[in-house]
C-alpha positions, 0 to 999 in steps of 0.5 A: 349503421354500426357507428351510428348505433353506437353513437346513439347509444352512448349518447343516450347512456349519456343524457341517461345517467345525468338528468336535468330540469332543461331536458325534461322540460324541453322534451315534455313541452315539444311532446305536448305539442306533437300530442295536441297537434292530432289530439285537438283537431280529432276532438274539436268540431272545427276543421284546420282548414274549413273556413265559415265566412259568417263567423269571421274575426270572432275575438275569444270565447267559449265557442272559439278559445282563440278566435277566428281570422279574416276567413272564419278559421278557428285558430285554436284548432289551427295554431295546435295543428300547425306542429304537424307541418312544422315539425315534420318539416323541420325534422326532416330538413335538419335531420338530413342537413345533420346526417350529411354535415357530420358524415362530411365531417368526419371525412374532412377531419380525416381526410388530407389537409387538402380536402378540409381545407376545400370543404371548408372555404365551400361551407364558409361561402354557404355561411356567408350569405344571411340564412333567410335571404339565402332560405327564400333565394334556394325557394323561390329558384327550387320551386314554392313546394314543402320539398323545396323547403325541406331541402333547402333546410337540409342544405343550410344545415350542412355547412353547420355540422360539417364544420362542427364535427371537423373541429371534434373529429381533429382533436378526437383523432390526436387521442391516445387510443386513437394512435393504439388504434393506428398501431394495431393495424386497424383499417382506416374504415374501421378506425373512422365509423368503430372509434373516431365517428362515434366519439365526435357527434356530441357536439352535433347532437347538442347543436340539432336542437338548437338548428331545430329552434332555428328551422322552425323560425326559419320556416315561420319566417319564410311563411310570413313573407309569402313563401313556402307554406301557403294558406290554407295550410296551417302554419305559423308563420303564415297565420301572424302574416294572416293578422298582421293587418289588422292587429291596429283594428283591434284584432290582436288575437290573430296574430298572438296566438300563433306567434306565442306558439311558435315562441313556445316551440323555440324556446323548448328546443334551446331547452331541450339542447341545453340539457342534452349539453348538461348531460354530456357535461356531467357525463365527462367530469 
């Protein structure tokens, strides 16, 4: 916990010193989202989930700013509650994923070359497979349930940061005050989680954004094909698949709106990892 600590905290000493129109941007918008995926449906006299058949395709209007589906949803309401699910989701799939790919990381980069080169050649095997085939396979045997997608999230997740935090962990290990170190007679413990763990997660903290734009599209994609999130759970993916149908009818609304959020949240997590490199860049020089 103490390295972790000090990670943190040098990372946002860091992001701190050196602020950036991608990092500010990217954090006001996925902000604006978390806001309004409780702020609208509080105010609004619609439910997320209460469905009026008699109002049912509704194109936009004052009554309905986005119109409604095929059941009567009011999407307005659904398309700002869906960050709920999303987010908290993603969040907690890549957070772990994260967590454990950089601790493993760390060891396979200070282990003997055996043990990296083993976990290694396990995370290529994982990396081999195309991560959405891969995302429904691990859902369809774990069970369609928001915990299996969220481990499953986790899991694709891992071989990412391993690999990334053992390329970092093995030049940060040749440094010359990590050999002062060795001399003094630190242990190994305190050199790995006092020196070398806090020095090499730079990398990982860039790349959780990014994993983060991909969870939410990984999620979207898994919806939109039926699995994970099922109706009438708001959520994005699953709410372009509601208006796929019958975007040749004329009902393009359905589907627009949702998917021009899901676009929005993407975008403002490569923003938002974006500037975080930014940061460390102008940190280094």
């Amino acid at each position: 916990m103490r390295a972790l600590r000090l990670a943190a905290g040098k990372l946002l000493r860091q992001i701190s010193s050196a602020s950036n129109h991608s990092l500010v941007w990217g954090a006001l918008i996925i902000a604006a989202l978390a806001v309004g995926a409780y702020l609208v449906p509080a105010i609004s006299e619609f439910g997320a989930e209460a469905a009026n058949p008699r109002e049912a395709l509704q194109p936009p209007s004052a009554r309905h700013p986005f119109g409604t589906d095929r059941s009567g949803f009011d999407i307005f309401v659904r398309v700002f509650h869906a960050p709920r699910i999303d987010l908290s989701i993603v969040v907690l799939g890549v957070g772990i994923g994260a967590v454990l790919g950089s601790l493993l990381g760390v060891l396979a980069g200070f282990s003997r070359r055996f043990m990296g080169e083993v976990s290694m050649r396990l995370a290529d095997i994982v990396q081999a497979f195309p991560l959405l085939i891969l995302a429904i396979a691990l859902v369809s045997l774990g069970g369609n349930s928001l915990t299996t997608v969220w481990l499953v999230l986790a899991f694709v997740n891992v071989p990412v940061f391993m690999r990334l935090t053992r390329s970092r962990v093995l030049t940060v290990r040749e440094q010359r005050y990590i050999q002062a170190s060795v001399a003094l007679g630190n242990s190994t413990p305190r050199l790995v989680f006092r020196h070398i763990l806090p020095n090499s997660l730079g990398p990982a903290v860039v790349q959780f954004g990014v994993s983060m734009g991909y969870g939410i599209l990984t999620l979207a994609g898994l919806a939109f094909l039926g699995v994970g999130v099922q109706l009438p759970t708001p959520e994005w993916g699953s709410m372009i698949l509601g208006g796929s149908n019958y975007i040749t009818t004329g009902q393009w609304w359905i589907s627009l709106f949702p998917g021009v959020f899901l676009a929005i949240a993407v975008f403002a997590f490569n923003l938002l990892s974006e500037g975080i490199e930014q940061a460390r860049e102008v940190h280094a020089r």
